[in-house]
C-alpha positions in Angstrom: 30.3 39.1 134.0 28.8 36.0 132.2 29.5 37.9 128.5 33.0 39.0 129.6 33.7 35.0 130.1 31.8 34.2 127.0 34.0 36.9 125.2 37.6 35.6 126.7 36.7 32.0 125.8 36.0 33.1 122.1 39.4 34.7 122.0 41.0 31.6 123.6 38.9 29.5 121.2 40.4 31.7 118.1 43.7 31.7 119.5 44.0 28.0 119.6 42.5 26.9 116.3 43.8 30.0 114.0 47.9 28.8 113.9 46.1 25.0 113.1 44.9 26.7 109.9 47.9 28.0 108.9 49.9 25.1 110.1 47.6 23.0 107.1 48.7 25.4 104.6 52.5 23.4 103.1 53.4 26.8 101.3 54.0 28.8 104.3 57.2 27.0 105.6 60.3 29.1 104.8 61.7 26.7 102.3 59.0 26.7 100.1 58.8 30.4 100.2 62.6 30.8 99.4 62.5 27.8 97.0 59.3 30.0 94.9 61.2 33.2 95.5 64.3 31.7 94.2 62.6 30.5 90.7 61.1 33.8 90.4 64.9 35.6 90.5 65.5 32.9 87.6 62.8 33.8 85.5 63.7 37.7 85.7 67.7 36.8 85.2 67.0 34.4 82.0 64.4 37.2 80.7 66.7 40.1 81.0 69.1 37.8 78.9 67.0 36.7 76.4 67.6 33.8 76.3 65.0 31.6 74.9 65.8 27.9 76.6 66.6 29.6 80.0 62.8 31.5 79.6 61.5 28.3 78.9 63.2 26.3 82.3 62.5 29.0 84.1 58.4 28.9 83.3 58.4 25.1 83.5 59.5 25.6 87.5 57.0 28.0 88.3 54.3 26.1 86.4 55.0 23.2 88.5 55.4 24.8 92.0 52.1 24.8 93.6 53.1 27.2 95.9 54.7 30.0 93.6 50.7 31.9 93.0 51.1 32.8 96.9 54.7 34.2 96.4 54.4 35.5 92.9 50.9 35.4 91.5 52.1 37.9 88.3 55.1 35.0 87.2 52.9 32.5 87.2 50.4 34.1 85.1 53.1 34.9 82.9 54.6 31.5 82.8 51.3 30.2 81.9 50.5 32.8 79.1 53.3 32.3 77.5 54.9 28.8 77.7 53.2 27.5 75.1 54.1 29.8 72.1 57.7 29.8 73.5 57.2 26.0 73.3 56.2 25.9 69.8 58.6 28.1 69.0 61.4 26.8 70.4 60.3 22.7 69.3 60.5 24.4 65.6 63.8 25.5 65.9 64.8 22.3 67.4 62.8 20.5 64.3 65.0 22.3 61.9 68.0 21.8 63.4 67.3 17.6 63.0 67.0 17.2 67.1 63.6 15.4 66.7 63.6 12.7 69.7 65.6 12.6 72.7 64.6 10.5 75.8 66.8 13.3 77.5 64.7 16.0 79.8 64.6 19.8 78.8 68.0 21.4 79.0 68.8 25.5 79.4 71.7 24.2 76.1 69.7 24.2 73.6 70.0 20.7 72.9 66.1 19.8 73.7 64.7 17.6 71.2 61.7 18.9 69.1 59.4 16.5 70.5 60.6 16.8 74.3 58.9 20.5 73.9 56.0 19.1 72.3 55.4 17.0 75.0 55.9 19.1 77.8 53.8 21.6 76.5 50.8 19.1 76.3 50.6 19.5 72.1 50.9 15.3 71.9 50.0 15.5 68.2 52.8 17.4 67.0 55.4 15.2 69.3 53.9 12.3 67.8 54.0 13.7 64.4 57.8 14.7 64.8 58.3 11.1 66.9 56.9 9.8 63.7 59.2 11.5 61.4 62.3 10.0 63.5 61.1 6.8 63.3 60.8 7.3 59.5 64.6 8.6 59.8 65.9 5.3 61.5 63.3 2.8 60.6 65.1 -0.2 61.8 65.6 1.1 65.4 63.4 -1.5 67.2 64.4 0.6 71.0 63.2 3.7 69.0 60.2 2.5 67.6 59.0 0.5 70.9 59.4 4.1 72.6 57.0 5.6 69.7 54.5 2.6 70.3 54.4 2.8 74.3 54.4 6.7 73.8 51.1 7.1 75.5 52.1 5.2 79.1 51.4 8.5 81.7 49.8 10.7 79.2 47.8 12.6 80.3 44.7 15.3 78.7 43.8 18.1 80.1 42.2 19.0 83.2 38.6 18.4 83.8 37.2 22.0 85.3 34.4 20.6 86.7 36.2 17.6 88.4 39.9 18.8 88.8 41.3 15.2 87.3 42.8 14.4 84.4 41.9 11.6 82.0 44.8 9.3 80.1 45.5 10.7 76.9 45.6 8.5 73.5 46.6 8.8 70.4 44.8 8.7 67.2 44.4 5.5 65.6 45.9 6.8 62.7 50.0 6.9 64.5 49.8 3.4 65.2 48.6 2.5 62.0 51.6 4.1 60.6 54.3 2.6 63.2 53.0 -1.0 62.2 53.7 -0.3 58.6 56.7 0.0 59.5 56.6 -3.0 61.9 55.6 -5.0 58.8 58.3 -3.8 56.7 60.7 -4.5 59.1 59.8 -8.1 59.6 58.9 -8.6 55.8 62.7 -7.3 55.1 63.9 -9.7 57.4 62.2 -12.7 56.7 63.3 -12.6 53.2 67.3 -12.1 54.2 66.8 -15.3 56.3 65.8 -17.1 53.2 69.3 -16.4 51.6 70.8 -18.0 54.9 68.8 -20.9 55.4 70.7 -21.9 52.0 73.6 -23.5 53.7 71.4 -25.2 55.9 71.8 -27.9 53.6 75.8 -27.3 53.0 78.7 -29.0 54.8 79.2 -28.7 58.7 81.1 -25.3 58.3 78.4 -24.1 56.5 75.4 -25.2 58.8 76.9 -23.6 62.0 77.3 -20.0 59.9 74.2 -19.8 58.5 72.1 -21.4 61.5 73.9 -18.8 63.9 72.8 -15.9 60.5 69.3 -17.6 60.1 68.4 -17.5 63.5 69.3 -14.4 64.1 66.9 -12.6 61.8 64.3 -14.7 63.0 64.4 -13.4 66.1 64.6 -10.0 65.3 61.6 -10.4 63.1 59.8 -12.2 65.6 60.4 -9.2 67.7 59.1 -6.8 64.9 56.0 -9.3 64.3 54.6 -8.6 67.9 53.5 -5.4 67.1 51.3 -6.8 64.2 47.8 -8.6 64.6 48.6 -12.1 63.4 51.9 -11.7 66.1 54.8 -13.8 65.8 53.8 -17.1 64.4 55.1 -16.8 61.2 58.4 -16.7 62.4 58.1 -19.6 64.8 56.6 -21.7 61.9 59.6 -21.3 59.7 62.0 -21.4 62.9 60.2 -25.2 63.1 60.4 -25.8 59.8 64.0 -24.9 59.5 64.3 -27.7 62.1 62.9 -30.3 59.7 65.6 -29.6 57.4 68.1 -30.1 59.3 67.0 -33.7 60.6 66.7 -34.3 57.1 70.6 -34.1 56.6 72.5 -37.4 56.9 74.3 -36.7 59.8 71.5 -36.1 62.4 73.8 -37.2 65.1 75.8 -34.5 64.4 73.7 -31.6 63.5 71.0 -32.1 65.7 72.1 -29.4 68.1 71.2 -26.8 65.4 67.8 -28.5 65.0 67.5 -28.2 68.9 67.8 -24.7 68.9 65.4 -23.9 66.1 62.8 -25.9 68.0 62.8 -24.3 71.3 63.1 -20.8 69.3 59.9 -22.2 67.6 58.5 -23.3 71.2 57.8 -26.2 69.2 57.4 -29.8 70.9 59.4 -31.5 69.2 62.6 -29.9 71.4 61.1 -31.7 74.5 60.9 -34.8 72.1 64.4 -34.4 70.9 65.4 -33.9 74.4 64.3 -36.5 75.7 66.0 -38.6 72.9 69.4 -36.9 73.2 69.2 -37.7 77.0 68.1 -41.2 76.5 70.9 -41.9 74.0 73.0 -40.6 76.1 72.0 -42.4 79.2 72.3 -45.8 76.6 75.7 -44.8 75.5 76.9 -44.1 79.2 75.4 -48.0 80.4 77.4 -48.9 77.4 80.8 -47.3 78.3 80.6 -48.4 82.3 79.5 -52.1 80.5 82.8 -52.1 78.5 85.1 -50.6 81.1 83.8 -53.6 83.8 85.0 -55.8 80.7 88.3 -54.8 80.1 88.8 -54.3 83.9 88.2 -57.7 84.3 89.8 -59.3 81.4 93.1 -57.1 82.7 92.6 -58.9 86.2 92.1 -62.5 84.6 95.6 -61.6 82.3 97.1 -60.2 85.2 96.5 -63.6 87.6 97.4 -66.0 84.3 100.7 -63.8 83.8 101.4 -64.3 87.9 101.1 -68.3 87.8 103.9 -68.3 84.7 105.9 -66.1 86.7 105.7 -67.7 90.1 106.2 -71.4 88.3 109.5 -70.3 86.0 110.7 -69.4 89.3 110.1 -72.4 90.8 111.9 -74.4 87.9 114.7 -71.9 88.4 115.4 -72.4 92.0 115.2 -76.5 91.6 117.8 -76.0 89.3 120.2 -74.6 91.1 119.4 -76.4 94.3 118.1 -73.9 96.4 
C-alpha cells in the first residue's frame, strides 16, 4: 500500500513539473516552429534557382534563428558551412562591379555593397580594406569618412568557446592611420583655399561680406576635418581669431565689426564677449542719447507751441477792439 502511494505521487510529481520544462523551452510555440519551417522553404526555393543573393538571405535567416537547429538541424549546418565562401564570393563580384559601401542592409537585388558582405560575414579586414578604397574614391566626403572612422561602434570578434561571449572588435592601427592622412589632406587643402579668401578681407564693404561668408566657410569645414588629427582643431580657431584682428584693423570698425564678431565666437575666442559687451554698451549710450534728444525737441516743440498761442490769442484781441466787439 505505502509503495503504491509513493508510486502515484511520483507520477503526479512528473506530471506536474514535465509541461514546466517544456513551457521554458521559447522554440516550441507554433510561430517559431512555422517562422523556422518557413525560412527553411526559402533556402530550398532560392537554391533550386540558383540564385546567388537569394542563397545568401536565405543562410543569413537561418544563421540568426536560434530556434531553426530544433526544426532543421541539416539547413543550419549548411547555412553555416557555406556562408562564408558565398560571402566572399559574392563581396568580389560586388567589388568589381564599383558597389564598395553602402549603409544599406543585404538585399536578394544584387545591389549589396562589397563591404556590407564583408561585414556580415565577420571578415572586418577586408570591409575595411574595401571601406578604405571608397574613401580613397571620394576623399572629401566628411559623412563618408566619419562612417569609416566610427566603423568599429558594435563590432564584434568571434565567440569565446570557453566563455560563450564575444569581445569588441578593433581595427588595426594601421586603417586609422590611413583615414587621418586623409583627414590631414583634407584640412591642409582647405586651409590654403581660405588663404585666397581672406584677401578681400581687406577690400571694400562688398568685398568683406563675400569673402568673410567664403573664408569662414572653409574654416569650419577644416576645423571639422582637424578633429580627427592629434593637435585637433586649434589651428583653425587661431587663424579664425586672427582673421578677426584684421578686420578691426580696417577703418571702418563700426561697420565691419559684425564680421569680426563672427570670426571670434567661431574661434571661441574672448574677445567676442569683449566685443559684446562693447556693442551692447554703445548701443545702450547711443539709445540714452536718442531718448535725451527726443525729450529735447519734444520740449522745445511745447515751448514754440505756447509762444505761437500767446501771438495768436493777442492778434485776436487787437482784432476784436477794432471792430468794437
Amino acid at each position: 500500500m505505502r509503495l503504491s502511494k509513493v508510486a502515484g505521487y511520483s507520477l503526479i510529481l512528473m506530471a506536474l513539473t514535465a509541461p514546466a520544462v517544456y513551457a521554458d523551452d521559447p522554440c516550441l510555440g507554433d510561430d517559431e516552429k512555422k517562422a523556422a519551417l518557413t525560412r527553411s522553404a526559402a533556402l530550398e526555393i532560392a537554391e533550386k534557382a540558383g540564385k546567388s543573393t537569394a542563397i545568401f538571405v536565405a543562410y543569413m535567416q537561418i544563421i540568426v534563428d536560434d530556434c531553426m537547429a530544433r526544426y532543421d538541424k541539416k539547413a543550419v549546418v549548411r547555412a553555416t558551412a557555406n556562408i562564408p565562401k558565398l560571402g566572399r564570393d559574392l563581396a568580389q563580384a560586388a567589388e568589381t562591379k564599383g558597389a564598395l559601401y553602402s549603409s544599406d542592409a543585404i538585399r536578394v537585388d544584387g545591389q549589396t555593397s562589397a563591404f556590407r558582405y564583408y561585414e556580415t560575414i565577420g571578415d572586418h579586414q577586408e570591409a575595411n580594406r574595401v571601406l578604405l578604397k571608397a574613401v580613397h574614391g571620394k576623399p572629401e566626403d566628411l559623412r563618408l569618412f566619419q562612417t569609416a572612422w566610427n566603423i568599429d561602434n558594435n563590432r564584434y570578434g568571434p565567440v569565446d568557446p570557453n566563455t560563450g561571449s564575444k569581445a569588441s572588435y578593433s581595427s588595426p592601427p594601421a586603417f586609422q592611420q590611413e583615414l587621418a592622412k586623409v583627414a590631414s589632406s583634407n584640412a591642409d587643402r582647405l586651409m590654403k583655399a581660405e588663404e585666397k579668401d581672406a584677401q578681400g578681407l581687406t577690400g571694400n564693404i562688398g568685398e568683406l561680406g563675400k569673402s568673410t561668408t567664403q573664408s569662414l566657410e572653409k574654416l569650419r569645414t577644416a576645423a571639422a576635418w582637424m578633429k580627427y588629427l592629434p593637435g585637433g582643431d586649434k589651428p583653425a580657431k587661431d587663424r579664425a581669431e586672427q582673421r578677426g584682428d584684421t578686420i578691426m584693423k580696417r577703418p571702418d570698425p563700426t561697420f565691419t565689426q559684425g564680421q569680426a564678431m563672427m570670426y571670434y565666437e567661431f574661434s571661441g575666442s574672448p574677445k567676442a564677449n569683449d566685443m559684446a559687451a562693447q556693442i551692447k554698451k554703445r548701443g545702450e549710450e547711443s539709445q540714452r542719447a536718442m531718448e535725451k534728444a527726443g525729450e529735447g525737441m519734444k520740449k522745445s516743440f511745447s515751448q514754440k507751441s505756447g509762444a505761437e498761442q500767446l501771438q495768436f490769442d493777442k492778434k485776436k484781441a487787437d482784432l476784436e477792439k477794432e471792430l468794437g466787439f
